[in-house]
N, C-alpha and C positions, 0 to 999 in steps of 0.2 A: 630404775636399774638400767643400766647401759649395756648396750650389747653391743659386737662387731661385727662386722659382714658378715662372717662365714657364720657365725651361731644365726645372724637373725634369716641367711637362706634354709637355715635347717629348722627353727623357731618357727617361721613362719606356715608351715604346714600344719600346726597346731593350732595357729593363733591370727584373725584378723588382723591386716596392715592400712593403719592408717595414718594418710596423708594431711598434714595440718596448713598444708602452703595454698594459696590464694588459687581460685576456678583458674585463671589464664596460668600460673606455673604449672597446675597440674594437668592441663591439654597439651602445653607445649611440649612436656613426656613426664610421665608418671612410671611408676615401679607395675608390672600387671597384676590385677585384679586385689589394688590398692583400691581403698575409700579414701575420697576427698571430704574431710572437712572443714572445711579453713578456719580459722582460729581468727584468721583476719581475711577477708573476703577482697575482693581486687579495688575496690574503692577505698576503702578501710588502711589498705596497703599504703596506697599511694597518699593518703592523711597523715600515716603516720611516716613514710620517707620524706614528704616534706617538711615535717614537724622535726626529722634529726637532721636534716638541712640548714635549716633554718635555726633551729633552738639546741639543739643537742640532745646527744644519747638518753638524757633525764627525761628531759620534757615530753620525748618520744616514746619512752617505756609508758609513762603517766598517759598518753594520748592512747597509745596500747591497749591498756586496761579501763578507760573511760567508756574507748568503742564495744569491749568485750563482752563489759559486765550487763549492760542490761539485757542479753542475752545469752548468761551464764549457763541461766540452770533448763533454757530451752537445749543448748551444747551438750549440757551432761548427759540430758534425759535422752537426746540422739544417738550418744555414744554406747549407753547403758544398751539400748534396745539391741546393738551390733553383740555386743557380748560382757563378758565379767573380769575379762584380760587379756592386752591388746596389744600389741605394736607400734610404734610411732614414731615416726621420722617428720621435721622437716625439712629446709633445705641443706644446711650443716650440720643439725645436731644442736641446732643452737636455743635460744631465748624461746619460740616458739611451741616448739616439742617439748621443752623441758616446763614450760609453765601449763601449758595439755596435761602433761603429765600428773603436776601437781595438783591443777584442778581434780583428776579424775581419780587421784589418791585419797582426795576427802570425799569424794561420791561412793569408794571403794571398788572402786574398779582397779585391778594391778596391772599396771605398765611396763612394757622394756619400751625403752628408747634407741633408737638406732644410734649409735657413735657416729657422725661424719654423716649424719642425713643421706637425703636424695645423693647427694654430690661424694658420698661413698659410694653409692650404689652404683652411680657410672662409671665412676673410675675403676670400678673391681668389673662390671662389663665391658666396656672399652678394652682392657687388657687380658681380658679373656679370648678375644679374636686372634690373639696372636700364638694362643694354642695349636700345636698341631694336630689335624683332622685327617680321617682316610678318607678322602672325596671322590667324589666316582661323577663326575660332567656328563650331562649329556645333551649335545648339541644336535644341531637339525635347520633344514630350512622353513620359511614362516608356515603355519599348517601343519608340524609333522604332529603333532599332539602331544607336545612334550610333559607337558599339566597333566595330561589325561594318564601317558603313561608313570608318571611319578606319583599319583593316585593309584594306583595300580596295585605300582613297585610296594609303597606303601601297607597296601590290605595284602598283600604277598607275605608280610613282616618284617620287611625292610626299613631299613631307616633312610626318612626322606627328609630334606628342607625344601619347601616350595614357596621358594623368594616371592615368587609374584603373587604368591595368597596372602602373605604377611603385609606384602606391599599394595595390596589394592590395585596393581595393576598387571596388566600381560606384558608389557615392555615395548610396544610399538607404539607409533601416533596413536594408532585407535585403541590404546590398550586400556582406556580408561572410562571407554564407551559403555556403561549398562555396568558397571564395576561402583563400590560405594566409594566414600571420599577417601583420600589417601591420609595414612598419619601423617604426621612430621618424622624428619628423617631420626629425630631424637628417641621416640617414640618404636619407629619403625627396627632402631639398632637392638633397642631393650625387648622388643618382642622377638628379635631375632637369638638375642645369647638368652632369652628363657628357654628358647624351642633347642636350640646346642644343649643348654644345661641338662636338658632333660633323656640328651641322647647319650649313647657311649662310644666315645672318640678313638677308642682301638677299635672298632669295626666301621666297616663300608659303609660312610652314609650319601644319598644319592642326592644330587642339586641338577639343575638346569644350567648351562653355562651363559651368564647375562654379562653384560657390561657395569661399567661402576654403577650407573644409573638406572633405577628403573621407573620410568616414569619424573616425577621428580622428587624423590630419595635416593639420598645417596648410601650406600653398602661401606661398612668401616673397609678403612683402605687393609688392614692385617688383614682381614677376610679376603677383598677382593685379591689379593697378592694371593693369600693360598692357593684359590678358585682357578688364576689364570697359569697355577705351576701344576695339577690337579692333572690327574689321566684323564680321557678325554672319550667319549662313545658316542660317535654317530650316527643318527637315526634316520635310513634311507627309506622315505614315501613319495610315490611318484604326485606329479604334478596334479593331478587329474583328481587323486583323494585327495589330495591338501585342499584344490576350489572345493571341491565338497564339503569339508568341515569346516573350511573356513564361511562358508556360505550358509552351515548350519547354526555355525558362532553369531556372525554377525547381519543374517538374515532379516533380525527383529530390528535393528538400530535403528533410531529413528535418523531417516534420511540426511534431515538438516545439521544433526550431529555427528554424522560421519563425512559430510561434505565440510563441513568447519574442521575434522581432524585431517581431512584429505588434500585442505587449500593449505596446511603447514608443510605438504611435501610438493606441495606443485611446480615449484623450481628442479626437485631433486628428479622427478619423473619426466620432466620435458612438459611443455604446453599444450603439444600435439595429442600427448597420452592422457595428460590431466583431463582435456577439454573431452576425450574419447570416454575415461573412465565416469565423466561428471552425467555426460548426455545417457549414459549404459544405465546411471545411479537413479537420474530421474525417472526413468524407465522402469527402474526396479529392476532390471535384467543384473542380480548381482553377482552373479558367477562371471560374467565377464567385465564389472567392476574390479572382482579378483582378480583374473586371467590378467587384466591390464599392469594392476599392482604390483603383484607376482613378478611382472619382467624386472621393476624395480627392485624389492625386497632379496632375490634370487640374487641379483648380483652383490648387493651390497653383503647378504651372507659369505658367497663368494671370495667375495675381497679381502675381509674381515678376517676367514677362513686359512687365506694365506699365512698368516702369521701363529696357525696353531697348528701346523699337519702334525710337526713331530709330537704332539701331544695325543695326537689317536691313535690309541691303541686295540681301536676295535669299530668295524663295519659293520650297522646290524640295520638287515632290510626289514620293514615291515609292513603289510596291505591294506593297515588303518582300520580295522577291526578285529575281534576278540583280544582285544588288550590285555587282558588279565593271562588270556594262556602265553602273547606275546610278553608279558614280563616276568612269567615264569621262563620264557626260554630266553631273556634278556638273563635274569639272574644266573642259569647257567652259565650262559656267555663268559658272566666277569668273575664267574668262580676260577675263570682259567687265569683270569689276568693278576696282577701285582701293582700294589702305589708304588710310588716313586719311594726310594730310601732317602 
C-alpha cells in the first residue's frame, strides 16, 4: 500500500520505519529513528550497479535477487521480530521497497510503502525551512552560557532549538573538543525539521544566534535567512565569569587536543599571543589560556556584532549563576517584546 508524505509523518507513530537502502546511504542521512535494513547491503550494491552498467536493467534485477535470496527468510525473520506492520521506504519508492514489501506480504507482515522514498522525505524537509518561525536569538560573547541558558529556557517550558546539541558541536575551534562525532550536514538538517516539527510555529521558540556553520555542518540556507532577520537578545556577562566557565568547560581537555584546535587560530591571534597562550596551556594555568583567547574571540564577536545592532531588541545582564531564576526573568523580558511582522 502506498502512502504520501503527509499520511506516513502521521503513520508513523503507529508503526515502525523501515530503511531498506545500503549501511553507507543510510549513515549518510536517514529518516530518525528509522531501521536499517538493507535489502542489498553496500557490496551487494555496488554488484548489482555494475551488473546494470554493464548488462542492463534485466540482468541487474536477476543479480538482485540471486544476492537476496540465500538470505531471505533470515530478512523476514528480522523484520517479523520488529513488528506485524511497518513502513518502508527506500530511496524513490522504487524496486527495493516494493519487492521488501512483497516479500514480507507472504511472511504476512502488512506494509505501507513510502511514495517517493528517502528523496520524498527530504524534499518535504528541505522546504519546510522556508516556513515562517517566531524566533527569539540570543547572542552573547564566547562564555556567556548560552546552552546553558536555553536549557533553562527550556525546563521553564519554552520552546527551544539548540543548534549546537543537534550538531555535536559548540561553534568554535574548540567546539568539538570532548563533544561526540558530528553527523553529516544531511543528517544534521533532517534531525533539525524533526525537532521544528514537533514545536508550534505561532509561539516564541528560542535559538542561539550562530553562523551558517557550525562546526562543519552547514544550516539550510531558508533557516539561516530566517535566524539572521530574527529579533535578537543579548546576553551581557562580565569577562571574569565567562574565564570561569569557560575554564570549568574546557578544564578536563586533554591538553594536546586543545593545542591542535589552538594552532588552527594561531595566525588569527598573533604569534606573540599564541606562543603566550601555548606556554600558560602547558602549564595548565588555563584561565589565562582563556584570558589570552578572549582578547581574540571578544573582538571577532565585536565585529561580527556590527552588522546586527538593529536587530537587538533587548539588553539582558546576567552574573552567570541561578540560571533558571535568570530565565525566568529572561522570559519576562521578551514577553514585552514583538517579532518582526
Amino acid at each position: 500500500m502506498l502512502i504520501a508524505i503527509d499520511e506516513f509523518l502521521s503513520l508513523r507513530r503507529q508503526f515502525p520505519v523501515i530503511d531498506v537502502r545500503s549501511e553507507r546511504e543510510f549513515e549518510e542521512g536517514h529518516i530518525p529513528k528509522a531501521i536499517n535494513i538493507p535489502l542489498l547491503n553496500n557490496s551487494e550494491r555496488v554488484v548489482v550497479g555494475t551488473t546494470y552498467k554493464q548488462q542492463g536493467q534485466q540482468e541487474a534485477i536477476k543479480m538482485g535477487f540471486k544476492l537476496v535470496g540465500p538470505r531471505l527468510a533470515d530478512l523476514i525473520d528480522h523484520t517479523r521480530q520488529i513488528g506485524n506492520e511497518l513502513i518502508v521506504h527506500c530511496w524513490r519508492g522504487g524496486m527495493r521497497s516494493s519487492n521488501f514489501c512483497q516479500f514480507m506480504s507472504m511472511s504476512k507482515v502488512k506494509t505501507h510503502q513510502l511514495k517517493g522514498g528517502y528523496k520524498a522525505y527530504r524534499q518535504h524537509a528541505v522546504a519546510s525551512f522556508k516556513r515562517p518561525l517566531q524566533l527569539f536569538s540570543i547572542c552573547g560573547y564566547t562564555g556567556s552560557g548560552k546552552s546553558e541558558i536555553l536549557n533553562a529556557l527550556f525546563k521553564e517550558g519554552e520552546q527551544v532549538i539548540d543548534l549546537e546539541d543537534i550538531a555535536h558541536h559548540k561553534g568554535s575551534v574548540f567546539g568539538g573538543l570532548m563533544m561526540p562525532p558530528q553527523p553529516t550536514t544531511e543528517q544534521f538538517q533532517n534531525n533539525l525539521f524533526e525537532k521544528i516539527l514537533s514545536l508550534d510555529p505561532s509561539k516564541r521558540i528560542w535559538i542561539e544566534d550562530e553562523s551558517i556553520a557550525i562546526g562543519e555542518i552547514f544550516l539550510p540556507e531558508d533557516f539561516w535567512k530566517q535566524m539572521t532577520g530574527s529579533l535578537l537578545i543579548e546576553i551581557n556577562v562580565s569577562k571574569e565569569v565567562r574565564i570561569q566557565r569557560l575554564v570549568q568547560e574546557y578544564g578536563n581537555a586533554d591538553p594536546i587536543n586543545f593545542l591542535k584546535a589552538m594552532t588552527k587560530i594561531a595566525k588569527k591571534i598573533g604569534g606573540q599571543h599564541f606562543n603566550a597562550a601555548k606556554e600558560k596551556l602547558l602549564a595548565r594555568d588555563m584561565s589565562s589560556v582563556i584570558d589570552i583567547l578572549l582578547t581574540y574571540y571578544d573582538k571577532a564577536y565585536r565585529n561580527g556584532l556590527n552588522n546586527k545592532k538593529k536587530r537587538i531588541k533587548l539588553f539582558s545582564s546576567w552574573n552567570g549563576t541561578d540560571v533558571h531564576v535568570y530565565a525566568r526573568q529572561l522570559i519576562k523580558q521578551a514577553d514585552t517584546l514583538h517579532t518582526f511582522a
